[in-house]
C-alpha positions in Angstrom: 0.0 0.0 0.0 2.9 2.4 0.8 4.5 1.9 -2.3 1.2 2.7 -4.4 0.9 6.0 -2.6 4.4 6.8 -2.7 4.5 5.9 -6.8 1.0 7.8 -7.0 2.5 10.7 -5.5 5.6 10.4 -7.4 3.3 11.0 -10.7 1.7 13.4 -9.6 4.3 15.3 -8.6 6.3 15.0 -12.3 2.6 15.8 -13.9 2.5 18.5 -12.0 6.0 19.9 -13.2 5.7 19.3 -16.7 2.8 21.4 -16.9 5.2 24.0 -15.3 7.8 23.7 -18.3 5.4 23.5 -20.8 4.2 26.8 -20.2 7.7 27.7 -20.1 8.0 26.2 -23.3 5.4 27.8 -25.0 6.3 31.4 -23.8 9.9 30.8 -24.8 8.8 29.5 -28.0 6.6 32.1 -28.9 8.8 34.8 -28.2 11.2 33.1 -30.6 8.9 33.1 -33.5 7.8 36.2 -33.0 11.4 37.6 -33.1 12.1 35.3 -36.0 8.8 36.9 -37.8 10.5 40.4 -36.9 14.1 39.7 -38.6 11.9 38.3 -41.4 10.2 41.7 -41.7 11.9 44.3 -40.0 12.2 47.6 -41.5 9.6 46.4 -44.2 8.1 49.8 -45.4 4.8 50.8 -44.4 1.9 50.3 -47.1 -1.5 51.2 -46.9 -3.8 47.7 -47.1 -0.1 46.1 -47.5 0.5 42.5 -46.5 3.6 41.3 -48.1 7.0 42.0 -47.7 6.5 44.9 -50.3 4.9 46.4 -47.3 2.7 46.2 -44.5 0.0 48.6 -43.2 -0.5 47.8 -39.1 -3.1 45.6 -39.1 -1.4 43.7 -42.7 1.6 43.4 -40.9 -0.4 41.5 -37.6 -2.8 39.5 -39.8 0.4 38.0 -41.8 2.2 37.3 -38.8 -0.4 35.4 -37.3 -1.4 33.6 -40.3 2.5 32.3 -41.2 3.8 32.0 -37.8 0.9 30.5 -35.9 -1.1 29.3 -38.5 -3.8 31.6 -37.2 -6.4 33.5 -39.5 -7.4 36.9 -38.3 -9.5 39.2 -39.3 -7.9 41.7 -41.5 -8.7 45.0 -40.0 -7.5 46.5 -36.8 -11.3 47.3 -36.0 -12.4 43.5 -36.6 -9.5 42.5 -34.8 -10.4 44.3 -31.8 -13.1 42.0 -31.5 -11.0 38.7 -31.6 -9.9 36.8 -28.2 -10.5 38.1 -25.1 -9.9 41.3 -23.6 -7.0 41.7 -21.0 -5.5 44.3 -19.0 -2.3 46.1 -19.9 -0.5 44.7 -16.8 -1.6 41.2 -17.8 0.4 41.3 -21.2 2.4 38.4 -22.7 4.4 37.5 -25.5 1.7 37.4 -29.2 -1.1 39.5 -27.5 -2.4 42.4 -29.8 -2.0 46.0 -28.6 -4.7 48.4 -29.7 -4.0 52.4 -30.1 -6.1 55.2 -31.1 -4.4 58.4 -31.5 -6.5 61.6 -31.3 -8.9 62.5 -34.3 -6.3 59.7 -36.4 -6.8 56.2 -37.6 -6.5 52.9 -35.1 -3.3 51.1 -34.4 -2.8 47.0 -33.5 1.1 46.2 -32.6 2.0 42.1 -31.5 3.6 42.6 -27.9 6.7 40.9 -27.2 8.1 41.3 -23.5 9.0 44.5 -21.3 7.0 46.6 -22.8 8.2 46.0 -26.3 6.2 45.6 -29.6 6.6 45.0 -33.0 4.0 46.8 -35.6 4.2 48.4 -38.6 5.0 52.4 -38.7 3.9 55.0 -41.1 6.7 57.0 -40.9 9.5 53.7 -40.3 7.5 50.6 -41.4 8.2 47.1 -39.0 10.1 48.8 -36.1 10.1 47.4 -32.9 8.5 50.3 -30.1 8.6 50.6 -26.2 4.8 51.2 -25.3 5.7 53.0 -22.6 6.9 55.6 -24.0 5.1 59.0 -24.1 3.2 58.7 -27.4 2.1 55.5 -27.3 1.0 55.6 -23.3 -1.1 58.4 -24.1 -3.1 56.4 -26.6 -3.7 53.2 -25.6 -6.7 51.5 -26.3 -7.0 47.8 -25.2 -5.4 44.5 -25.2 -6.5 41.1 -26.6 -5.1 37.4 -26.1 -5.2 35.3 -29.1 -2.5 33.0 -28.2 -3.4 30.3 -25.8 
């Protein structure tokens, strides 16, 4: 009887800690592709209704990241994507959710958040840039936050 108990607890136990690591694994690994999707494009210039690596518009640049990175087919406007996922808070962010900006009497933004308050999106002025959301400009207009990923 000991010995089931002790072997029962002993599966448990190394159930309970691969769960652990496959979170891990999943953050790590989605970070990774997401950086890997921002080499692929980076400093692709910005084009209006642009999804290809002729040039992105924001919500181009999110909709072909999802769809060749994660096999995942969003909508492709920022305003239908606002309505994929589910909401989040800002303090709740994690690598892959989509950051939503509206800038004063201007046009909505979506960026893909990486980690410490970095995203990557696609800039009118610099096209796929990587951006600190923190800073002044973009803390002034946030929006919302949605989670996609799992």
């Amino acid at each position: 009887m000991l010995k089931k108990i002790i072997l029962l607890s002993l599966l448990l136990f190394s159930i309970g800690c691969k769960s652990k690591k496959q979170l891990l694994i999943s953050k790590d690994t989605t970070l990774t592709k997401l950086n890997a999707a921002f080499k692929k494009y980076e400093n692709t210039p910005y084009k209006y209704g642009g999804i290809s690596e002729k040039g992105f518009d924001c919500s181009g640049f999110v909709y072909t990241v999802y769809k060749n990175t994660f096999s995942i087919n969003l909508p492709r406007t920022t305003s239908q994507m606002k309505n994929e996922g589910k909401k989040i808070k800002k303090s709740a962010l994690k690598p892959g959710d989509l950051i939503f900006f509206r800038p004063k009497n201007s046009y909505n933004h979506v960026g893909i958040y990486l980690e410490k308050g970095i995203m990557i999106h696609s800039s009118t002025s610099k096209g796929v840039i990587k951006t600190n959301i923190n800073n002044a400009y973009w803390k002034k207009y946030y929006h919302s936050s949605r989670r996609i990923l799992p």
